[in-house]
C-alpha positions as CSV (number, residue, x, y, z in Angstrom):
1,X,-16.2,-2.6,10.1
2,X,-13.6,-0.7,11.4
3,X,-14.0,3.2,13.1
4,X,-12.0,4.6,9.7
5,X,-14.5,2.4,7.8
6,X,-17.1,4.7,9.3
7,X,-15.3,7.6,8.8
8,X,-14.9,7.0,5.2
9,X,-18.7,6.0,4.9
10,X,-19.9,9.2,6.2
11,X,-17.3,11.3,4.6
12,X,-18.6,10.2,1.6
13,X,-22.5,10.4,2.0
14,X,-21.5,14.1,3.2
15,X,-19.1,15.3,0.2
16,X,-22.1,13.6,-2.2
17,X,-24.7,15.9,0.2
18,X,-23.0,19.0,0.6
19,X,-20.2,19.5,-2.7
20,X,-22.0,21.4,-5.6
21,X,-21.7,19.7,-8.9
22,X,-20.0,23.0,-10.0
23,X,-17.7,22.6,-7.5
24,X,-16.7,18.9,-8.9
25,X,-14.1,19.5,-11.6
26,X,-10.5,20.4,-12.5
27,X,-8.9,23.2,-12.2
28,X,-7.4,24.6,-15.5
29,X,-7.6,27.8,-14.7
30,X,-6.4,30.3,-11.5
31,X,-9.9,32.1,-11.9
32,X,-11.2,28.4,-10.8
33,X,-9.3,28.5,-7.0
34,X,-11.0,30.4,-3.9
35,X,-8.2,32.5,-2.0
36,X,-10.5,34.2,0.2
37,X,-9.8,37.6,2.1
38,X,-11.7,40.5,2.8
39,X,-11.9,41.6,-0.8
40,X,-12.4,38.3,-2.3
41,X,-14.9,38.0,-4.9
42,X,-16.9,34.4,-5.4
43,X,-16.8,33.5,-9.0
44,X,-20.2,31.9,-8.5
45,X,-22.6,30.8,-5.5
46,X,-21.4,27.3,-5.5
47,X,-17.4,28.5,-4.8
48,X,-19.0,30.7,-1.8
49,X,-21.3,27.7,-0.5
50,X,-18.3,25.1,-1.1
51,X,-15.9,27.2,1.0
52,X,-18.8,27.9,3.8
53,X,-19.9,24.5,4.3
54,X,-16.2,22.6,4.7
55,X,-15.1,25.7,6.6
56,X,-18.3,25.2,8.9
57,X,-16.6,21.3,9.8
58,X,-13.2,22.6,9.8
59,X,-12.3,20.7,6.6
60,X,-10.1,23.3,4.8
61,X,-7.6,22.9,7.5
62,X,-9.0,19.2,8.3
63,X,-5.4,18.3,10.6
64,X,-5.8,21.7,12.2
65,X,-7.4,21.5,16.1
66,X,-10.8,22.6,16.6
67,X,-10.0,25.2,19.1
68,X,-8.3,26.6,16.0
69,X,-11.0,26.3,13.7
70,X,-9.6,23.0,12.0
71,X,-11.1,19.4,11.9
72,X,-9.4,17.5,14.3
73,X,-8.8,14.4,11.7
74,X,-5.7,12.9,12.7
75,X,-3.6,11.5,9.9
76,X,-5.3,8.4,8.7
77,X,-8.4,10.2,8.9
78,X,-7.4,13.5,6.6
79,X,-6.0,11.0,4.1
80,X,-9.6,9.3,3.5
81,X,-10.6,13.1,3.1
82,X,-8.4,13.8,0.6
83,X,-9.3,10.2,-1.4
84,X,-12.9,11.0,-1.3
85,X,-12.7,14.3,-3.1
86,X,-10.5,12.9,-4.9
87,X,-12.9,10.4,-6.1
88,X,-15.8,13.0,-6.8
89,X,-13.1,15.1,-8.3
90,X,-14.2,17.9,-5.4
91,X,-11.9,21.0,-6.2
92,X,-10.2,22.3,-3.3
93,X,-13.0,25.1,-1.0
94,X,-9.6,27.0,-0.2
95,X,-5.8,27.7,-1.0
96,X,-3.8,30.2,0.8
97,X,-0.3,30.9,2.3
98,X,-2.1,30.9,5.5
99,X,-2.9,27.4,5.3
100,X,0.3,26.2,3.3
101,X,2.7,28.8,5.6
102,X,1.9,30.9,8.2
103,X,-0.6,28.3,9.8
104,X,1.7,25.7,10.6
105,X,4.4,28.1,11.8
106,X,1.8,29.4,14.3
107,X,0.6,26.0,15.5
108,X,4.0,25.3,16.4
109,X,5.6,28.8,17.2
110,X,2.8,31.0,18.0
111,X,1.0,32.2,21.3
112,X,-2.1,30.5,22.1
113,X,-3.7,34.1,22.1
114,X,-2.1,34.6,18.2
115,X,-3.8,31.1,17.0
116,X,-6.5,32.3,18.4
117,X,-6.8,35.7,16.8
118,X,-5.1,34.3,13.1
119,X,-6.0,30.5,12.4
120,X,-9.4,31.0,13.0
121,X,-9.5,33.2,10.1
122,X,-7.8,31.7,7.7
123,X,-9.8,28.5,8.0
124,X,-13.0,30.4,7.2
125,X,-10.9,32.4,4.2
126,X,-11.9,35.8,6.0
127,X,-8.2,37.1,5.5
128,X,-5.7,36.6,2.6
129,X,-2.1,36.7,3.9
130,X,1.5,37.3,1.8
131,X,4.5,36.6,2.5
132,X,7.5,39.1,3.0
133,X,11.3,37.1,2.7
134,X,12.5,37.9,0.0
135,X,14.4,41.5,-0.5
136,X,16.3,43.6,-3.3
137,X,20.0,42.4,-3.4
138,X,19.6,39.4,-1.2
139,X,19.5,36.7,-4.0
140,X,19.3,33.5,-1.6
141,X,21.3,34.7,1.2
142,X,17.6,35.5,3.1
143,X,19.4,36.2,6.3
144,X,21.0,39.2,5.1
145,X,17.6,40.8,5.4
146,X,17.5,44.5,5.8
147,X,14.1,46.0,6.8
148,X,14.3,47.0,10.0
149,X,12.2,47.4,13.1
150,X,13.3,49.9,15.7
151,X,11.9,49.2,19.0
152,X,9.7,52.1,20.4
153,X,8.4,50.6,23.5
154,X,4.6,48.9,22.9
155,X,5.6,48.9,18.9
156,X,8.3,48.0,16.5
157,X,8.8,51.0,13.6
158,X,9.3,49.0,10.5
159,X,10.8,50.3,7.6
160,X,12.4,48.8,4.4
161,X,11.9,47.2,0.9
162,X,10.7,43.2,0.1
163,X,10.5,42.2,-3.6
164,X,8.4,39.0,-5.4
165,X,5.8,39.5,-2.6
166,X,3.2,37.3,-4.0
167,X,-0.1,38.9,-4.1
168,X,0.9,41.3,-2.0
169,X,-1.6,44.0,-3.6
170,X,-4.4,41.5,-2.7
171,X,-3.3,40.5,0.4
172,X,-4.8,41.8,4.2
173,X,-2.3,40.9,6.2
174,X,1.8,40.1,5.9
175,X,4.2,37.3,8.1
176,X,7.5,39.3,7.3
177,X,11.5,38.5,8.4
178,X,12.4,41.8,10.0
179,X,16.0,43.1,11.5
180,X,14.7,43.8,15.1
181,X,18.5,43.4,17.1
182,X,20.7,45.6,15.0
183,X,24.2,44.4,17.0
184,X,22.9,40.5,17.3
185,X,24.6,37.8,14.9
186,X,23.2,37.7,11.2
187,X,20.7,35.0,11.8
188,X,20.1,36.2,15.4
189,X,19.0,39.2,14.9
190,X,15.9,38.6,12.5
191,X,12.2,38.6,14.2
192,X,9.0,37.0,12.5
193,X,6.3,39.9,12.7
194,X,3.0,40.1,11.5
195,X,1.0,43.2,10.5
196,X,-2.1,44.5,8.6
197,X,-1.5,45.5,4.8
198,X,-3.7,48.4,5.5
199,X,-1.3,50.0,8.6
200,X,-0.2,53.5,7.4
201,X,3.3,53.3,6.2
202,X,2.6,50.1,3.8
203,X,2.5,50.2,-0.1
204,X,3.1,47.6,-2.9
205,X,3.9,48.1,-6.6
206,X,3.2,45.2,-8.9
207,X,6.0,43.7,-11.3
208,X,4.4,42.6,-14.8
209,X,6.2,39.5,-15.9
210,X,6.5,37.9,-19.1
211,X,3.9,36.1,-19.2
212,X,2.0,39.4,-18.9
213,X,0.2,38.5,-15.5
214,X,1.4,40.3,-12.0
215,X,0.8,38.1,-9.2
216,X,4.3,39.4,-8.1
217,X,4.5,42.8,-5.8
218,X,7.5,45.1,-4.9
219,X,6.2,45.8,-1.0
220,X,7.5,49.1,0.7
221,X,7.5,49.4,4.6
222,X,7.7,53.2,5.9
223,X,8.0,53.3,9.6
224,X,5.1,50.9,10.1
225,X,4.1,50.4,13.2
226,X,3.5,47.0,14.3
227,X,2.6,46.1,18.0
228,X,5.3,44.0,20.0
229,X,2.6,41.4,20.8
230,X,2.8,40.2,16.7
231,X,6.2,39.2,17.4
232,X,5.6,34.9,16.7
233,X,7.6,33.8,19.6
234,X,10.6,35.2,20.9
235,X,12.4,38.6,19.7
236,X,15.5,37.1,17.0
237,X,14.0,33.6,16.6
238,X,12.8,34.8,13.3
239,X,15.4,32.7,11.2
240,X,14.1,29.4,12.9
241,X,10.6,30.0,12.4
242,X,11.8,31.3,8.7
243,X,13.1,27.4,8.3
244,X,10.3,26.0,9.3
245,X,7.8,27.9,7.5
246,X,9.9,27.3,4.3
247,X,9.6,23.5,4.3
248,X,5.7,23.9,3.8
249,X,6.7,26.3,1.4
250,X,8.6,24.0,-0.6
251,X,6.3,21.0,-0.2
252,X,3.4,23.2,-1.5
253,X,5.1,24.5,-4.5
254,X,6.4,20.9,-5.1
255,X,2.9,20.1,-5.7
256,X,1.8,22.8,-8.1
257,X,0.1,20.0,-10.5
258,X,-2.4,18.9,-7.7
259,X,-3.3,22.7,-7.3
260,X,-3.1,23.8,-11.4
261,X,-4.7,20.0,-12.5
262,X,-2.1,18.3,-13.7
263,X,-2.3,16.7,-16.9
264,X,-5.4,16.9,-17.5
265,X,-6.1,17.8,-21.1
266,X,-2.2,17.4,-22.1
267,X,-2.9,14.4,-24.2
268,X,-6.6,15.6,-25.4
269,X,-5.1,18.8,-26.8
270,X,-2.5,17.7,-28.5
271,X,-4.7,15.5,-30.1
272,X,-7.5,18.1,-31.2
273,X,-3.8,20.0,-32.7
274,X,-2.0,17.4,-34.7
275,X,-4.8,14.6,-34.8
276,X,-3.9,10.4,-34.5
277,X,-2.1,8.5,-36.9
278,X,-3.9,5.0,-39.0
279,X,-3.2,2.8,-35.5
280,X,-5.1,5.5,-33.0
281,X,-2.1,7.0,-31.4
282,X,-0.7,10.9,-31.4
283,X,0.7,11.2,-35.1
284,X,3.8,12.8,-33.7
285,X,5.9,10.3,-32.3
286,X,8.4,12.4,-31.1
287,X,5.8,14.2,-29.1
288,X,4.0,11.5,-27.8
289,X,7.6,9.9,-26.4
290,X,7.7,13.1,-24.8
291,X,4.3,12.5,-23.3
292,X,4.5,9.1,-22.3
293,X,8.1,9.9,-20.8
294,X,6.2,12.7,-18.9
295,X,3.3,10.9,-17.7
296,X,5.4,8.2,-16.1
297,X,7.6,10.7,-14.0
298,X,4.3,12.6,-13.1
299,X,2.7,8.9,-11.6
300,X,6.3,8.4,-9.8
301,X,5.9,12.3,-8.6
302,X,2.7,11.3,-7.0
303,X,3.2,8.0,-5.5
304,X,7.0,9.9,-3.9
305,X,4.5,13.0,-2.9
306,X,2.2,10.3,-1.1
307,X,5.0,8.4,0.5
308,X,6.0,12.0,2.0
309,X,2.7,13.2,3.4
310,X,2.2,9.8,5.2
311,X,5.8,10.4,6.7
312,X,4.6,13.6,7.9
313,X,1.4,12.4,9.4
314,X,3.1,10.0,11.2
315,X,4.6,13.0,13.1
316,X,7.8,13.3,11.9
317,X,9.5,16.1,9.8
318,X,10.4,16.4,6.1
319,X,13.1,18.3,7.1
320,X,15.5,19.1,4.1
321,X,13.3,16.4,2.2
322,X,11.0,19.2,1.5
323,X,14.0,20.5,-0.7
324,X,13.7,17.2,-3.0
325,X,9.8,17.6,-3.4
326,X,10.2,20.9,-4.6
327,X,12.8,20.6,-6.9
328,X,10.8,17.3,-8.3
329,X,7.7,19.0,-8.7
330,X,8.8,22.5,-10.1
331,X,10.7,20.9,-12.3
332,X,8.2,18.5,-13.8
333,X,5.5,21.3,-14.0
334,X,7.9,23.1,-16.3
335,X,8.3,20.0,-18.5
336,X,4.3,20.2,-18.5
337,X,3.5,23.6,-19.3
338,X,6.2,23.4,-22.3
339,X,4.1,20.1,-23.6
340,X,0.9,22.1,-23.3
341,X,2.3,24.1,-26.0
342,X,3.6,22.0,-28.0
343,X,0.9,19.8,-28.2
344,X,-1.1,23.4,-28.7
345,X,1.2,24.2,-31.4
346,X,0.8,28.2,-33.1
347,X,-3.3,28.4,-30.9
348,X,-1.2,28.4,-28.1
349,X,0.8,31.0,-28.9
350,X,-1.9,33.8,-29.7
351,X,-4.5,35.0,-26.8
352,X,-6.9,37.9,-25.9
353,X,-5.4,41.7,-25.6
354,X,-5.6,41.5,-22.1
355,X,-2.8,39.1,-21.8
356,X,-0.6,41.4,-23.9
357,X,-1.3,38.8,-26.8
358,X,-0.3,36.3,-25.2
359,X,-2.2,32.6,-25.4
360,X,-3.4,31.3,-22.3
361,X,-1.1,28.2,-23.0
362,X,1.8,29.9,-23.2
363,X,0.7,32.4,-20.4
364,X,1.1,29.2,-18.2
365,X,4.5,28.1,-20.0
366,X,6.5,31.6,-19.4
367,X,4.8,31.5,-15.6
368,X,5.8,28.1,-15.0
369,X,9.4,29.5,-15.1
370,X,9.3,31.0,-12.1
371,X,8.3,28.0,-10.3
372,X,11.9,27.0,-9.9
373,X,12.8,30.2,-8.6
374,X,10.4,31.1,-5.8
375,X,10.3,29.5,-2.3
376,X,14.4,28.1,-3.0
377,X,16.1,28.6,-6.5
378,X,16.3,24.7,-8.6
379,X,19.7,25.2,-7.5
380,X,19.8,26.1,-4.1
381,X,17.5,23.1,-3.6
382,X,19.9,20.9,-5.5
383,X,22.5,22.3,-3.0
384,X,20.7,21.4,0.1
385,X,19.9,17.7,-0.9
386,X,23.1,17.2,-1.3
387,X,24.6,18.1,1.7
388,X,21.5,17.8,3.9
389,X,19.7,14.6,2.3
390,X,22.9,12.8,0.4
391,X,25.4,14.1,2.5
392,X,27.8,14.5,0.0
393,X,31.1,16.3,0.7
394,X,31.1,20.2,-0.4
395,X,33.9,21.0,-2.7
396,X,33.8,24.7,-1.7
């Protein structure tokens, strides 16, 4: 028996130990994902013990180092992880932009005295970060960013406007792209800054959607001030870190499914809604081509997703890959949320007051469509594969 052999032994007698039985489902629902922060509420005792016990072995971050509050698994070792709560169908103890952003931007950017103060925290789900890039009339040109820092000495005065600042009003703490060296180049002249959402100066305004939810913020900076030492590395290296950050961006929303559940139920609902013909099968054959069709691209998805996280455990880079992943998986969970409410039919179309009438169903659907829109427009992704990935020659 091998050392992984072990590994995956003990792994297994500890997740059967230690992961509630609430705690072993799928997700359908937002409400069912811990974020953590200082204002986090626990939807039950079992989210809170969940998140305390794999945070107390480093296992929300399980590739992190343990200095930083991670696990110290190296690749092979994180994959058997992963398969065993897969197997006990263990929901995730934690999601945030900390771990899927900022964190692996500080391991490699970072001071060792800002790991020390940030990752820490986010491991345990103590603070809730967000993520300030975008800005009004920027579009996808993010360079051209705006909000500016004037230097003061000790502290940066930061002042300025960022739009679709996810969970911004729910947030602790913000990694932003700020204009630091006014007569430096466009991309030279950006710094990566982090700050406390409670400094005096900051404010957010929610923007209600169509789907009638408003996990998007306008966030308004006014002459903030933000200590030099939360510069992440050097004073106009913000663009590079900015790239970096925005391939874990990319890969995460590329694998919205895994977070959201997937398919699970697709097929089940659409049977309780239009019922199975005299041979057993979906008595809509247009729909359930449109299913089958689906569920093949989703298994393809997965086994492509798999292929890429081994790649980058290996030690190498996704690079512009990340790109591909996103634009596959935003895309597919858009053909999935419309499915959900076809197969739903006119129940998914009605819902509760406080979704402004809207079904839960097609909550999801209209949400969905921002998928291919944050982190890299479907298009600016299908840009960068192919000049970056396919190397095709531009015609501009």
């Amino acid at each position: 028996m091998t050392s992984l052999d072990d590994f995956r032994m003990e792994t297994r007698a500890w997740l059967e130990e230690n992961c509630p039985q609430d705690m072993r489902k799928t997700v359908t629902t937002e409400s069912d994902i811990c974020w953590g922060g200082r204002n986090w509420t626990f939807k039950s005792e079992a989210q809170q013990q969940w998140l305390e016990r794999m945070a107390e072995r480093g296992w929300t971050v399980p590739s992190w180092p343990k200095e930083y509050g991670g696990g110290g698994l190296n690749g092979d070792e994180a994959k058997i992880l992963k398969e065993e709560m897969t197997r006990i169908n263990a929901m995730s103890p934690l999601e945030s932009f900390g771990i899927w952003m900022l964190g692996p931007a500080l391991l490699k950017y970072g001071s060792h005295e800002q790991k020390l103060q940030h990752l820490p925290k986010i491991a345990r789900g103590e603070i809730r970060w967000c993520q300030g890039y975008s800005e009004p009339g920027s579009g996808s040109d993010l360079a051209s960013v705006q909000t500016k820092g004037v230097d003061m000495g000790d502290h940066f005065l930061v002042s300025g406007q960022k739009i679709w600042t996810s969970y911004a009003d729910q947030a602790d703490w913000i990694f932003a792209l700020v204009r630091t060296e006014p007569d430096a180049k466009k991309h030279k002249g950006i710094s990566f800054l982090l700050f406390d959402m409670t400094s005096k100066g900051v404010s957010t305004k929610p923007i209600r959607l169509i789907s009638g939810s408003s996990p998007f913020c306008e966030t308004f900076f006014d002459e903030v001030k933000v200590p030099m030492e939360n510069v992440v590395d050097e004073r106009g290296n913000g663009w590079t870190i900015a790239k970096y950050l925005l391939t874990h961006e990319r890969e995460m929303v590329s694998n919205l499914d895994a977070i959201f559940g997937g398919s699970a139920g697709l097929y089940e609902t659409a049977i309780d809604s239009i019922g199975l013909d005299e041979t057993g099968r979906l008595d809509d054959p247009l729909l359930r081509a449109d299913i089958g069709e689906f569920l093949i691209d989703e298994m393809a998805l997965t086994a492509h997703l798999a292929a890429a996280k081994d790649f980058h455990r290996a030690g190498n880079q996704l690079g512009a890959r990340s790109a591909e992943l996103k634009y596959l998986g935003t895309e597919l969970n858009k053909r999935r949320q419309s499915l959900v409410v076809q197969a739903g039919g006119l129940e998914a179309l009605s819902g509760p007051e406080e979704n402004n009438g809207i079904g839960n169903q097609s909550a999801s659907w209209l949400r969905s469509k921002g998928n291919s829109i944050e982190g890299g427009t479907s298009e600016i992704m299908l840009s960068i594969i192919s000049k970056a990935v396919l190397r095709l020659p531009s015609l501009g």
